[in-house]
Structures are given as C-alpha cells and as structure tokens.
Phi, psi and omega in degrees: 000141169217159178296140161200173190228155193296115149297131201269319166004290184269331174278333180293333194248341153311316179303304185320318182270342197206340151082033158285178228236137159198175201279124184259177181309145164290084194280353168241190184237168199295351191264033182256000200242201211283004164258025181249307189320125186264171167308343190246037217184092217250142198270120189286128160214131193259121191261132196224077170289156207267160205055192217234158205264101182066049176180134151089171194088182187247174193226151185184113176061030178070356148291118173250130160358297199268355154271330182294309214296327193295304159306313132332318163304309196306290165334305181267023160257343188252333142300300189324296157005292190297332181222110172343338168283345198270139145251100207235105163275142202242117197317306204191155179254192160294357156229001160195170204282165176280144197320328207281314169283337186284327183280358177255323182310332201275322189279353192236032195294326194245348141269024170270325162334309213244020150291298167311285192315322176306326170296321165330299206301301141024286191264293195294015173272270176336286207313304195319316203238037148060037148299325181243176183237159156263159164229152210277012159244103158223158200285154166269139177246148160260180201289119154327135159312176186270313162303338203265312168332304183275005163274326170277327170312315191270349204260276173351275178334310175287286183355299180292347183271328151226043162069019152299141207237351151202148168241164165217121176260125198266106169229169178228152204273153175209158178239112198296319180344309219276209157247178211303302216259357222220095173320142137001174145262334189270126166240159155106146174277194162180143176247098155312151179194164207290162170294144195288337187291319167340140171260030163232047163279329197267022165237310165310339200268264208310327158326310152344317193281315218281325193279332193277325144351302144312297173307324222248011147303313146245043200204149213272149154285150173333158166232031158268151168293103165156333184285319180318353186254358150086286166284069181243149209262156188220108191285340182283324165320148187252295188310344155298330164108039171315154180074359205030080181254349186217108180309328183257175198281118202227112188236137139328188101198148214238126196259346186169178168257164175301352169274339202275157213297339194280335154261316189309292196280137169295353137004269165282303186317342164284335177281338174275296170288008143294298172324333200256307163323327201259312192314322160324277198303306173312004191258295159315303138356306183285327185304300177289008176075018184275151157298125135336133161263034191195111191292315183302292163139003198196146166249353167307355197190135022288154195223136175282098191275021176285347134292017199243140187220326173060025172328164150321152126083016174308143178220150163130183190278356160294292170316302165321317162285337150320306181278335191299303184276334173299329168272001155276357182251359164104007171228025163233141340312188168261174193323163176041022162257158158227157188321313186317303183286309205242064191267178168268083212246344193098332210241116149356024207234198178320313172309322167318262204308332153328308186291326187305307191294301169319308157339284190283013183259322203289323177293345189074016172275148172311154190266108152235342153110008186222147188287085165275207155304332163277327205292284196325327198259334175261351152318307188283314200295309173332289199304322179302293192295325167289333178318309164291320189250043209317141188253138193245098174305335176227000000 
C-alpha cells in the first residue's frame, strides 16, 4: 500500500466511467443506523470475509488471505451466536458465496449496475456543484476485478434492503514492496470506516473506536501512515459504503499483515483468529453496552503451562498465551518496547525472555528468562487472583 494524492479532473471522469466509490451528501441521520437499536430488535448483522470463495487476496508462504478471514468470520459467528440479540450471516464460505447472495447477484445483476451508476452519479453531481469535498490523502488499495466490484455494490444494495444494522468486512493486510518469500515493512491492525461526509459515518465510526480498542489491547496499531491512526476513514472502499451506497454501519477491518508471525505459523495461527475474533465480538459488545464474558480481554490464557518453555525460538499457542498473560499482568512488551518491536505472535524471542525475566524478578524468582516450576505456578496464581482483582504488575 502506499499514500497518494487525487487528481479531482481524472477521479471525476473516472467515477463517470466505472462509478468508483467516493462520497456522497449525507442524507439520512445517524439515527438510522445501528446505535438505535432495541432489546426487542435483534441486531442484523452481515460478516463479509474479504474478496471471492477461490479467488483473489493476498497470499504469503501458502497462507492465503481468503481463507484466514473465513476462519475468523466463522469464530465470530459463533460467539455472536451465544447472545441472542444478534441475529448474524456470514457472506461466504471457502468455497462459495452464501446462497442468499449468490442468488440475489445472479437475479439482481442488472439493478446492482444501475445501482452503482446511479450512486457514482450522485457524487460527481456533489463535486460539480461543490457539496461534497475531496479529500487529498487516502491510502491506495488495490482495484477490486469488475466482479468482485460489482459484488460488493450488491453486498451493499442487499444490505440496504434488509435492514442490517452493521456489516463487517474481514481482512488480512499485505505491504505490496516485498517478495514472495521476504516479510513487508508494515505491521500492525487498522479499522476503516466511512469518510465523515458519508451518512453512515457516526455510527461505523463509533463501532470502530470500540473494536480498535480491543484489538489494540493486544495487538500492534498499523505503522503504515495514515493506518498509524488506527481508526481510519476512507472515501473509497466500496465495502464501507462508497458513493454513500450503504445505509448501516459498515467497518473493513485489516487485522494485521500476512507476513507477520501469527499467520504465518500454522501453529499459531488458530489462537490467533479465535483471539482476533473474540476481540471483535468484545468490540461489539462494548458498543451495545454488554458485559464482558471475560475479565482478560483474550481467550489465549489461562494456558496449561506445563510443556511451555519459552526456549528461543519456541513457537506455538503456549508461547502465544504466554505473551498474552504476560501482557496483561504488565510486563509484556517489556519497558521500552512497543507491540510494534514485541508482538504477540507465537514466537519466542529476545522480547519473551525479557518479559520473563522482569516477571521473576518482580515475583522474588530466579531471573532465568524460561517457564520452570515456579514461574508456571505464579503465573496460574497471578491470572486466578486478577480474575477477581486486576493486579497492577508495575
């Protein structure tokens, strides 16, 4: 990904031509969308794992995008599930879209066209007469195909039509520089949300804060610029609801990138989209003003630490829960690190035994900077006693 800024010349007759998403007057009000919503009203919500069912996404070391997401939709479909207010559908599986859409794409082919165009127009009308504004830095993404566009236009179109009250579309991040085999520069999550002129900005914005919030309890913010903000609005995304094409609460949200060690190992990678999930639902949660089901903030931990060692270059959902409970109890990262230098990742290293080491000193234990028997046993007593008692570790 990289930054760049528009020409409004060439995006006006680019829109014209291909009714690419950019922002129209807001014409409803925020009290249409999804912070309105009652106990007696069960909150519609459409789960978008990103990109098409055998296509498209980015790929790294045979991890594909489009399959994590799926796996991630799935977790958080299945606490949503657990409370009763939610009613919640999930767009596609890995291999094919869910019937309810494949069947409004294949019958509705041609007003989702002239959906887009009509919206396109829409918004070069606001520019011509200078209602709406641009604005000159957003990040570039890249171009959906001419299906997968007009597939998301119709993911919209239905949306507005049956009444869903937040969609979330689910992605994993990629920094186009590197090669196949040679991670990124770019780390870090970022939640999108529509351009505040959008008339689903105030309710996607605050849904946003609450979910980035969560995530960002354990997990690094983007270090690309403009993503460093962690909650950033965007006129262009079709899934957000570009063109103001989409009436409900509508969030992206790029859980992290695909080089980064928590997809890359297979290992890990399942504690990790359960975790990136339940932060999601606990986002959500927070939003509607729901209890926690949980006091940590993570389900990687309490962890059975007795195979757990935190050798070098130790890997797996023990280290991973490890890093997990070490940051909630105040000594992960460790001083003068941030998740960015120390992520919670699976992996073993120099940050671990740091933390490790700080952990036992703080604890009267030998520093050896490795999981023995004392470590393991004041570990379980800590997590037990914050269950009730948040422990202020520093």
């Amino acid at each position: 990904m990289r930054i760049f800024a528009w020409s409004l010349l060439l995006f006006i007759l680019f829109c014209i031509v291909s009714g690419t998403a950019m922002p129209a007057v807001a014409a409803e009000t925020a009290s249409q969308t999804t912070a309105t919503s009652t106990a007696t009203k069960k909150i519609r919500i459409l789960i978008v794992p990103g990109h098409q069912p055998n296509l498209g996404g980015t790929v790294f070391g045979g991890v594909k995008e489009r399959n994590v997401v799926v796996d991630i939709a799935d977790s958080l479909a299945a606490l949503l599930a657990k409370d009763s207010r939610y009613d919640v559908m999930i767009a596609r599986t890995k291999t094919a879209w869910n019937p309810i859409l494949q069947s409004y794409f294949d019958t509705h082919a041609l007003d989702i066209q002239a959906f887009r165009q009509d919206q396109a127009l829409q918004t070069v009308k606001g520019l011509a007469n200078g209602s709406l504004k641009l604005e000159s830095d957003q990040i570039y993404h890249t171009t959906a195909s001419s299906q997968g566009a007009l597939q998301l236009y119709g993911i919209n179109k239905w949306a507005n039509e049956n009444n869903i009250d937040i969609t979330l579309h689910l992605h994993v991040n990629d920094d186009d520089s590197h090669s196949a085999r040679v991670a990124g520069s770019y780390d870090g999550f970022a939640v999108y949300v529509p351009d505040h002129q959008y008339a689903n900005a105030t309710a996607s914005r605050g849904l946003g804060e609450t979910i980035a919030a969560r995530l960002n309890a354990y997990h690094a913010t983007s270090t690309l610029p403009i993503e460093d903000a962690g909650v950033v609005e965007d006129q262009n995304l079709i899934a957000t609801g570009s063109n103001n094409s989409a009436k409900n609460a509508a969030l992206l949200i790029e859980y992290g990138y695909i080089y980064e060690p928590q997809f890359k190992i297979a290992a890990v990678r399942s504690v990790a989209v359960a975790d990136y999930a339940y932060q999601t639902y606990l986002g959500l949660q927070d939003f509607f003003k729901s209890k926690a089901a949980s006091p940590y903030g993570s389900i990687a931990f309490p962890y059975a630490w007795a195979k757990v060692t935190a050798k070098k270059n130790a890997r797996g959902p023990g280290v991973y829960a490890l890093q997990a409970e070490l940051h909630y109890l105040g000594y992960y990262p460790p001083a003068g690190k941030s998740f960015n230098d120390c992520p919670v990742s699976g992996m073993s290293g120099a940050c671990t035994r740091a933390a490790i080491k700080a952990y036992q000193s703080a604890r009267g234990l030998e520093t050896t900077g490795l999981l023995g028997p004392q470590t393991r046993a004041a570990l379980s007593r800590d997590t037990a006693r914050s269950a009730a008692s948040p422990i202020t570790a520093r």
